[in-house]
Every structure is written in structure tokens, then in C-alpha cells.
N, C-alpha and C positions, 0 to 999 in steps of 0.2 A: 460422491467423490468421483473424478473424472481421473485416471491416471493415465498414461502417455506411454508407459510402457506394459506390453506385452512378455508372456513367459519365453518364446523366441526371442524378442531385444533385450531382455536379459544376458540370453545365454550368447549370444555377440556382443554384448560388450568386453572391452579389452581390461582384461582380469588379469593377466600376466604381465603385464608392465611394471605394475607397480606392487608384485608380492602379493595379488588377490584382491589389493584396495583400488577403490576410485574415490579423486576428490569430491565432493558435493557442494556446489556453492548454493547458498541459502538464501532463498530471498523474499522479500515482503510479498504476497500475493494480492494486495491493492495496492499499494504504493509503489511498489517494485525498487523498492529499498534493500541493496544487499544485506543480510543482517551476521551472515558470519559463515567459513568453511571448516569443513569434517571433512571426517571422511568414512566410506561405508563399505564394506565387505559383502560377501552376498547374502550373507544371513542378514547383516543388519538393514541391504533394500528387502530384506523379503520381510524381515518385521516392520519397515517402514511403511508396506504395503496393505500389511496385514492388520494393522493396527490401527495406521491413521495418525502414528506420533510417530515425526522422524527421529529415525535411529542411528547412530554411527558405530561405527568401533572406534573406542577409544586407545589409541597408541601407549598412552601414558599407564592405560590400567590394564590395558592388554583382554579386552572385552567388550562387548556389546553395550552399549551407551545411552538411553533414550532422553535426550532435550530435556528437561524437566521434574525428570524420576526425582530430585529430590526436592527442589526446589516449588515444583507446579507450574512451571514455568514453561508448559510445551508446547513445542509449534505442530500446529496440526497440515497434514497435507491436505495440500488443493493439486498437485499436478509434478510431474516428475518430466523430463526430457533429458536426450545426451546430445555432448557434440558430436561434428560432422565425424571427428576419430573414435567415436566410441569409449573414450577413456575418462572423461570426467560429467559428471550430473550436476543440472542445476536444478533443484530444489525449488516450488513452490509453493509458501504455507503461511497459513494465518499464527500469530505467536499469541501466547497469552502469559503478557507481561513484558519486562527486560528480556531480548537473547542475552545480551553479555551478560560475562559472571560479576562484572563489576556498576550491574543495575544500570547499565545503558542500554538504550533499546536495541541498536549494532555493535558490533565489534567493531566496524569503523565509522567512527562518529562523525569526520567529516569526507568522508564517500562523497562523491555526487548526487545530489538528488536531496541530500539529505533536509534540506530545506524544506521545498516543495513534497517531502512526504508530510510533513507537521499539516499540512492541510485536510489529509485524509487522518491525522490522528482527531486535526477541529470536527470536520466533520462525525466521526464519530461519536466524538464530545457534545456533538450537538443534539445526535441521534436521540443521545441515552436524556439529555437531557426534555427533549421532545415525548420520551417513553413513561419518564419516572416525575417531569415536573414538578422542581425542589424550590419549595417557597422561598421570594428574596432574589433566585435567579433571573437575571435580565432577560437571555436566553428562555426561560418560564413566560416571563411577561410578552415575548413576541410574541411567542406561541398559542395565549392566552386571549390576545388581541383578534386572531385570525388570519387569513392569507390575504383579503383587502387590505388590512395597517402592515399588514409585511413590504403587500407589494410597492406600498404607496412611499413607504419606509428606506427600498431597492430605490425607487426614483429620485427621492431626495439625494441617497447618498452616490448616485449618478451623476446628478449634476453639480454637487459640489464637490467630483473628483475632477469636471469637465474645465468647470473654474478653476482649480487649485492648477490645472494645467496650462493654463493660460495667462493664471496671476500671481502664484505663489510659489515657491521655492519647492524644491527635489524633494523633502523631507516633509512639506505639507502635502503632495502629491502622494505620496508612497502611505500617507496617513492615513489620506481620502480612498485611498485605494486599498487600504485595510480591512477600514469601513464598510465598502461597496462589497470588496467578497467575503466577509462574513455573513452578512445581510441574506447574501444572495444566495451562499447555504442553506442558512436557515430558509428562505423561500421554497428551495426547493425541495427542504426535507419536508415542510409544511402542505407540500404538494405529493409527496409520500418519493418522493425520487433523492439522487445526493449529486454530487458533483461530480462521481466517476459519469452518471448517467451523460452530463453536458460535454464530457471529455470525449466521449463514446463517440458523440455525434462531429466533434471536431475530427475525428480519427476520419472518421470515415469522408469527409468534407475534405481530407488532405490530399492535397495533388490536385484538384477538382477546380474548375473554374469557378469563381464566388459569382453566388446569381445574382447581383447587381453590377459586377463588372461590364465594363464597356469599353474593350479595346481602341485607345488614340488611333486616329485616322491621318 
């Protein structure tokens, strides 16, 4: 576990503003999906810290609170940071299961992002399927083929997103392109990597001149 705050940035953050509380906003730690705000007192980042299951104080019950205690539903920390005032924390962490009470994985179900997190939920789904291989699974049978019928598998469905682009309507395009990055998960989970891996290397390619570029004269 990496956490971001020290027992000094504790003790500067701004605790009297708000009656001893700070809000916590919560969010996906692969996706980066907001999943929902608390709020925590300093006992409850100190068991947050100490534990590894975020904690808040609950206003309503007038106590220390932990994500999950009844449910099992807890989100485990990956990393903590405050803003530039010191007054509010944003939360880092893996969840296991629904955050919401109402079996939604966020408290705000159309958030931004919230689309493009389902793709790190597939990949997942891919993972365990790659791990556990459940006869009947389609996903099994890629797997079961190899990384040659994978890759060859990524190429088909390459070019016939390449066509759908040039011959067929918005909604055969978006199909073929369903197709292609599914595929191309499973390729690369088959390769022992996942799709944050590919994201990683876009990150880092941004801003960057693309090395085939060749500036108009």
C-alpha cells in the first residue's frame, strides 16, 4: 500500500472548518470512477490508514463508519491525497462489490466516465475468466486456442471495423468496434498485460510528436 499522506500532512490539514470533518471523495483506483463522498474525522483517516478499509464518520450515527462492516462490501485503500486548501481528501481504492447502498457500483451512476469505466470492469471479467476457464465460455475458448488464433482473431476484427468505416452505417461501425476491443483485451490479457498497460503507454506518448508524423512543408 502506497499512501500520500504523512503524520505531518495530517496534522495541517484544515480540521477546523468543518467541526473536525473533511470531505473524502472516493474514487475507482483503476477506473477512476468517482464512486461516492464521506466524510472522515481524524480517527476515522487514522483507521483508514491503519486498516486498509476506508473509514468515515458517519454523521447520521454519530460514529466511525467502515465501507462495508456490514455488508462486505469494502473498499480497500490504494492512496490518499488532499487539495491545494487542505480541506477536502480524495480517496483512492479498490471496492469489492456495489459502493452504493442501493447495489450500484457509484453513488452517481451517470458521472462522467462512467461508460468507459465498464471496460476495466470487461477486462476484469476477462482476467478471471483467463484464471478460472469455465467450460461453454467463449472468452475460455479464445483462450484455449492461443495467442496466434487470438492475434489473427484482433486482425480479422480490424478490418472489418476498417470496412464498416467506409461502407456501413454508425451503428455497424460502433459494432465492429466492439468487436475489435474486446478481442484486443483478451490479446493482451493472453499476453499476461490488460488495457490499463496500452493506456499507460498512450499517457505517456501525450503531447509527444507521433513518430511517423511528418510536418506539411
Amino acid at each position: 500500500m502506497d499512501i500520500a499522506l504523512s503524520p505531518h500532512e495530517i496534522d495541517a490539514l484544515a480540521w477546523g472548518k468543518q467541526d473536525g470533518l473533511l470531505p473524502a471523495v472516493v474514487q475507482d483506483a483503476d477506473n477512476q470512477r468517482v464512486l461516492m463522498l464521506g466524510y472522515m474525522d481524524r480517527a476515522a483517516l487514522q483507521a483508514t490508514l491503519s486498516s486498509g478499509h476506508v473509514t468515515f464518520y458517519s454523521r447520521s450515527k454519530q460514529r466511525q463508519w467502515t465501507k462495508g462492516e456490514s455488508s462486505g462490501h469494502y473498499l480497500d485503500l490504494v492512496w490518499i491525497e488532499t487539495d491545494c486548501d487542505r480541506d477536502t481528501l480524495l480517496v483512492r481504492a479498490r471496492p469489492h462489490g456495489p459502493t452504493c447502498h442501493l447495489g450500484r457500483d457509484s453513488c452517481f451512476p451517470d458521472a462522467p466516465g462512467a461508460k468507459l469505466a465498464f471496460l476495466s470492469e470487461l477486462d476484469s471479467l476477462i482476467a478471471e475468466r483467463e484464471r478460472t476457464r469455465p467450460a461453454g465460455s467463449y472468452t475460455t475458448g479464445l483462450f484455449e486456442r492461443g495467442v496466434r488464433a487470438i492475434a489473427q482473431k484482433v486482425g480479422e476484427e480490424g478490418v472489418e471495423t476498417a470496412l464498416a468505416a467506409v461502407a456501413e452505417d454508425d451503428a455497424a461501425l460502433a459494432g465492429e468496434a466492439a468487436d475489435l476491443l474486446f478481442h484486443l483485451q483478451v490479446l493482451l490479457r493472453a499476453r499476461g498485460l490488460s488495457l490499463s498497460d496500452a493506456v499507460e503507454v498512450l499517457q505517456q506518448r501525450h503531447g509527444k510528436p507521433h513518430r511517423g508524423f511528418k510536418p506539411a512543408e
